[in-house]
N, C-alpha and C positions, 0 to 999 in steps of 0.2 A: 618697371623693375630694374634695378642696375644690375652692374656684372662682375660685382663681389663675393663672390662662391665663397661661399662658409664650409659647403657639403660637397665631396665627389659621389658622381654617380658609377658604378662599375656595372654590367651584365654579367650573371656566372654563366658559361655556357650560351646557349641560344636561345634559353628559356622563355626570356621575357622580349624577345626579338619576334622568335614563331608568335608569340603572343598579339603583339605590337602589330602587327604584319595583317593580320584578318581584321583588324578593326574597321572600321567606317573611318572614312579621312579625318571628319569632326570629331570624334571621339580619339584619335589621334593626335589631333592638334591638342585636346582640355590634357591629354595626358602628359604630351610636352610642356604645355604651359603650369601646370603640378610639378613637374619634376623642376622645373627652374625653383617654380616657389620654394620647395625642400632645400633647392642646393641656396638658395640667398637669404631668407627671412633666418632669424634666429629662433623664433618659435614659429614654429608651424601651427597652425590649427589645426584640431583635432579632424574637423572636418576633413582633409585630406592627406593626413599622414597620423598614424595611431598605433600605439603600443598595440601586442596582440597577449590578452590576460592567458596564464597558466601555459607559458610557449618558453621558448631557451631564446627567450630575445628579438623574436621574430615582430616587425614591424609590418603594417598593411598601407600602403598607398591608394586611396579614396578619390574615383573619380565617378561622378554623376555625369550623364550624359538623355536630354528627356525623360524618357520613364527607366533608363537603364542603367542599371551599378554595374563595377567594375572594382575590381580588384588586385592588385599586386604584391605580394609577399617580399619581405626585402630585409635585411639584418645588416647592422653597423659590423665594420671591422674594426681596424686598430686605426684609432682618431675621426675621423669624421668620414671617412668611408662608406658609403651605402651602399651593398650588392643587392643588385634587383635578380628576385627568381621569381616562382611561376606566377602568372597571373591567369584570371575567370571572368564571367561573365556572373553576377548573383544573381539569381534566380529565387532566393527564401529570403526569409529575414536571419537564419544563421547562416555563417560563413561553413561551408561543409567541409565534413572533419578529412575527406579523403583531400581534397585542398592542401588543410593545414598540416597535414601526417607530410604529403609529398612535399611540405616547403620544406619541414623539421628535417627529414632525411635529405633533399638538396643544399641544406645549411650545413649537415653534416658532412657531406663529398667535398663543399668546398674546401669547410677546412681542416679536412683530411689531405686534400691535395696540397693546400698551401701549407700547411705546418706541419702535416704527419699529425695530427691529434684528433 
């Protein structure tokens, strides 16, 4: 991969750090190696970065790891901006709603703090 960032990556909070932090070292490393691919390809595969349907723009970061999913919540800012908030462990074949309710409201604090809106 070269090291032509198309995409910044930002953290809100500690969110997706505490997250990052319990993982197995290998499951750490494929998440690393995802987030480069976000910040340098122009299209991402769906396979590890996906619109999230019926959300205020809420984006999912897709990482497989043997039989295990893994999940990241993450929304554009202004221009090519990505803030990562919370990330799980999947466990179903749906993504569970108390998940995506707490990214929706962490999307909301952020940019409340940052803009006042």
């Amino acid at each position: 991969m070269n090291d032509n960032f198309i995409r910044e990556i930002e953290y809100y909070e500690n969110y997706y750090l505490e997250f990052f932090e319990i993982l197995d070292p290998e499951v750490q490393k494929k998440f690393n190696w995802t987030l480069q691919l976000i910040c340098t390809l122009e299209r991402v595969p769906e396979k590890y970065f996906k619109h999230i349907t019926n959300s205020t723009g809420l984006y999912e970061i897709r990482v497989e790891y043997r039989s295990n999913i893994y999940r990241v919540f993450c929304f554009f800012d202004k221009g090519n901006l990505i803030i990562l908030i919370n990330g799980f462990q999947k466990k179903t074949k749906k993504t569970p709603k108390s998940e995506l309710t707490k990214a929706e409201k962490l999307k909301e604090e952020y940019l409340v703090e940052k803009y006042g809106k």
